[in-house]
N, C-alpha and C positions, 0 to 999 in steps of 0.2 A: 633860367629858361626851361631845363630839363621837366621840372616839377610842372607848370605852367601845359607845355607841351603832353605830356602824361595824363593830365587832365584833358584835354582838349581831345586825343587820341581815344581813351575812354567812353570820351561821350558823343563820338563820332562812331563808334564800334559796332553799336546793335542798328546803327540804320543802313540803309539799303544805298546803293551805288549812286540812285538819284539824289539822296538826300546829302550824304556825303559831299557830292561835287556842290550842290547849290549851298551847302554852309561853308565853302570854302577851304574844306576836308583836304585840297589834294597838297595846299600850302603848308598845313601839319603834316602832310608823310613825305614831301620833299623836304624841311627842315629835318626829317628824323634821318631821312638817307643821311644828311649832308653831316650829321653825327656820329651816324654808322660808319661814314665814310675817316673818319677823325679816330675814332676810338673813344668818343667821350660818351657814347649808347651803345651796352651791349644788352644782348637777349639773355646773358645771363652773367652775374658777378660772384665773385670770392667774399663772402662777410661773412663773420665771426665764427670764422674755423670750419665755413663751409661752403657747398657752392647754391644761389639760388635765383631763380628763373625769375627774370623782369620780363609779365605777363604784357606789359602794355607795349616792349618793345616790340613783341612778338603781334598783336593785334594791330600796330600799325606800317607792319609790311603787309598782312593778309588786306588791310584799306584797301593797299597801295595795288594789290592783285586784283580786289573786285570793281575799284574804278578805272584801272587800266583797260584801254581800248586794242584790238590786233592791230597792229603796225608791220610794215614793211622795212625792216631792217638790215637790207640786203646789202653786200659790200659792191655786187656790182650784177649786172645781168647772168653770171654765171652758179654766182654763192650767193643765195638766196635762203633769208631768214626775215623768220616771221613770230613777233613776241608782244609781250603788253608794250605799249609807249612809257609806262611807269617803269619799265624795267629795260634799258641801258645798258650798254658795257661799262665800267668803270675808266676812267681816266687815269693815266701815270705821264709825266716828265723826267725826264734821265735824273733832276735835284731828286727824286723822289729813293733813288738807291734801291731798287726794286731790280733783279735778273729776273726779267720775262722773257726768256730762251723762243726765240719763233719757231712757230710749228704747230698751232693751233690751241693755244691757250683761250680760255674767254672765264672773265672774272666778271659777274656783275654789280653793276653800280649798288654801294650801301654795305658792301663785305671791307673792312679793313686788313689793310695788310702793311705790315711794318716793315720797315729799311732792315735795310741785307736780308731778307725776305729773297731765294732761287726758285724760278716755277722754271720746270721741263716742261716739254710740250709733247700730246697735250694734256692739259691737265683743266680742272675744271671747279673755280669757286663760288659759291651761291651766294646772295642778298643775306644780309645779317650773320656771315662768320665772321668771323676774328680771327686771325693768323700773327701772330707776335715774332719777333727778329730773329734771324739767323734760323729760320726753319725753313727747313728744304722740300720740297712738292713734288714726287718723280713724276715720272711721266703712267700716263692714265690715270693717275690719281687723283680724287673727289674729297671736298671738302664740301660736304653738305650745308642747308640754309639752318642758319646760327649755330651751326657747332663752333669751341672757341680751343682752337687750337696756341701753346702757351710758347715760349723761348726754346730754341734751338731744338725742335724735334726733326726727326728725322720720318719722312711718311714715303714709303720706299713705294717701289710701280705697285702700278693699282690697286694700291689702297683705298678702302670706302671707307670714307668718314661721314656718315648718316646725318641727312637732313631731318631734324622736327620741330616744324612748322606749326603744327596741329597734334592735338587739341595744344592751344595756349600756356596752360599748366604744365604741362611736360617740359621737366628738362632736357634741352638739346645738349648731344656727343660733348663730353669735354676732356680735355688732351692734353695736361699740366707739361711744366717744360721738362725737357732734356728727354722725354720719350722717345725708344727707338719703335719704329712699329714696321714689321716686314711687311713681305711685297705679300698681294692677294690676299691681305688681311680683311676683315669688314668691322666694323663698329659701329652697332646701330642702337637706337634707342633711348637715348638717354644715358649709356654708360659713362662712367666717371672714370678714368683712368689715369692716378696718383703721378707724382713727375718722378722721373728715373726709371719707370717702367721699363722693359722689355716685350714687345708682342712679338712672337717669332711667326715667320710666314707661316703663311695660313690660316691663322687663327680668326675664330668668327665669335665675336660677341656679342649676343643681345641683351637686352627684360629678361627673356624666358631663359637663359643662358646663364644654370649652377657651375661653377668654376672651384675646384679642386684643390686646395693649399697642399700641398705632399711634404713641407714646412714644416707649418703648423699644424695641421692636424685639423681643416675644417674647411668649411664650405662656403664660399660668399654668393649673395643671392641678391634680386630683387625686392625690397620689400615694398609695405605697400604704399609708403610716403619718402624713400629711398631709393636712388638708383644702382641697380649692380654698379660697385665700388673696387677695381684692382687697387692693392697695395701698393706704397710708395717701395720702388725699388724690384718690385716681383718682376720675373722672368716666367713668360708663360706660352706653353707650349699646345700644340693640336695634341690630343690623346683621346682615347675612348673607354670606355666601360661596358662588361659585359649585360646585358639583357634578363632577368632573372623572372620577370615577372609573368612567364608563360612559358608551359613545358614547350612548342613552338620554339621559343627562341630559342632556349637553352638548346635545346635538338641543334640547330640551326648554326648553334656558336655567334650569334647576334651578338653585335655590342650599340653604343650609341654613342655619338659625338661629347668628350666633355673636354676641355680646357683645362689643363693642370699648371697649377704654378710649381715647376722643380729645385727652385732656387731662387736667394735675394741676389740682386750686383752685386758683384765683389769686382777683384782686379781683374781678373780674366776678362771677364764680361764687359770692365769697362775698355779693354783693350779692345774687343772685337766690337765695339758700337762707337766709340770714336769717331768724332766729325771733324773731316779735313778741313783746318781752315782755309786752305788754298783755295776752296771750291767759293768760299764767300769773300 
């Protein structure tokens, strides 16, 4: 069905919200929820040793935005919301082993999220991510639309995990297991972020965002059919570099934002990132 669907989603793409609805267009983007919702459609997979963006999943939630109509999705006269009809909260049942901690979470329909999956409230997941088991969500924290977060990370308060939606082709945020990511971090763009990582709070990374090995001895980057890629295991810290490139700055003592990785995990580190199983 997938293949069948893909095709169908394709050729419903370049036309326009009228045309969409009268070929029956909204029946191929609620079959695609209802696999997003499963885990058997993501907007992007793991093949042959690397990660790469399924274009069509991604052009069949943008349908699902331009034939969606404003709805009145209000819980009651007082909390009042307003959003596409195509776009839904997502549905859970206690069988489902999901902790949705109350207090203002809202997950929308078409984002998977797997058992023993903890969300603090509140916290907030978009159409088309992925969130895999025993990962914990703190509280303010974003998981943007198709980023695909992997097995038992830890995504501490307000973290931003970067929705990309648009353009099609771009790889959205991806977040291999066992990452620990501190609080106030961002991750935008496209970044690829290897499992075991460490992000320590604060840390902001984009695209445009050179990141410092103090390691090895080099620089990991954007390229231009590559996404900035952290290292399996890297520990990576908020640091800065001086400014050199105008007597101005140097005057000035100027430096500029850069990300340095100071270390791989070792024991230390795996002691101080340790997830309580108690909590799941």
């Amino acid at each position: 069905m997938p293949k069948q669907l893909q095709k169908t989603i394709e050729e419903l793409y370049p036309l326009s919200a009228e045309d969409i609805l009268n070929q029956d267009g909204l029946e191929a983007f609620y079959m695609l929820k209802k696999l997003l919702n499963t885990g058997e459609a993501r907007a992007a997979e793991y093949r042959d040793g690397e990660w790469h963006v399924n274009e069509w999943v991604k052009k069949g939630i943008l349908i699902g935005f331009r034939v969606g109509k404003l709805s009145d999705m209000s819980i009651d006269g007082r909390f009042r919301f307003f959003d596409k009809d195509t776009m839904p909260l997502k549905s859970f049942i206690q069988r489902d082993n999901i902790r949705v901690v109350p207090g203002g979470t809202t997950i929308r329909d078409g984002a998977f999220v797997a058992s023993q999956t903890i969300i603090m409230p509140p916290a907030y997941i978009n159409i088309g991510a992925y969130v895999d088991s025993g990962t914990l969500i703190d509280s303010h924290a974003l998981v943007g639309s198709c980023a695909q977060l992997g097995k038992n990370i830890h995504l501490s308060a307000a973290a931003q995990i970067g929705g990309v939606l648009e353009p099609v082709g771009a790889m959205p945020v991806i977040i291999e297991d066992e990452v620990m990511i501190g609080g106030n971090c961002g991750i935008y763009e496209g970044t690829v972020v290897k499992r075991r990582a460490v992000i320590a709070a604060g840390v902001v990374l984009t695209g445009g965002t050179p990141v410092y090995d103090l390691v090895r001895n080099t620089v990991y980057r954007r390229e231009k059919n590559r996404p900035l890629t952290i290292p399996e295991n890297a520990v990576v810290i908020a640091g800065s570099r001086p400014i050199t490139s105008t007597v101005f700055a140097q005057e000035e003592g100027l430096h500029a934002y850069a990300p340095l990785i100071i270390k791989y995990r070792d024991e230390k580190t795996d002691a101080s990132t340790a997830l309580e199983d108690a909590l799941r």
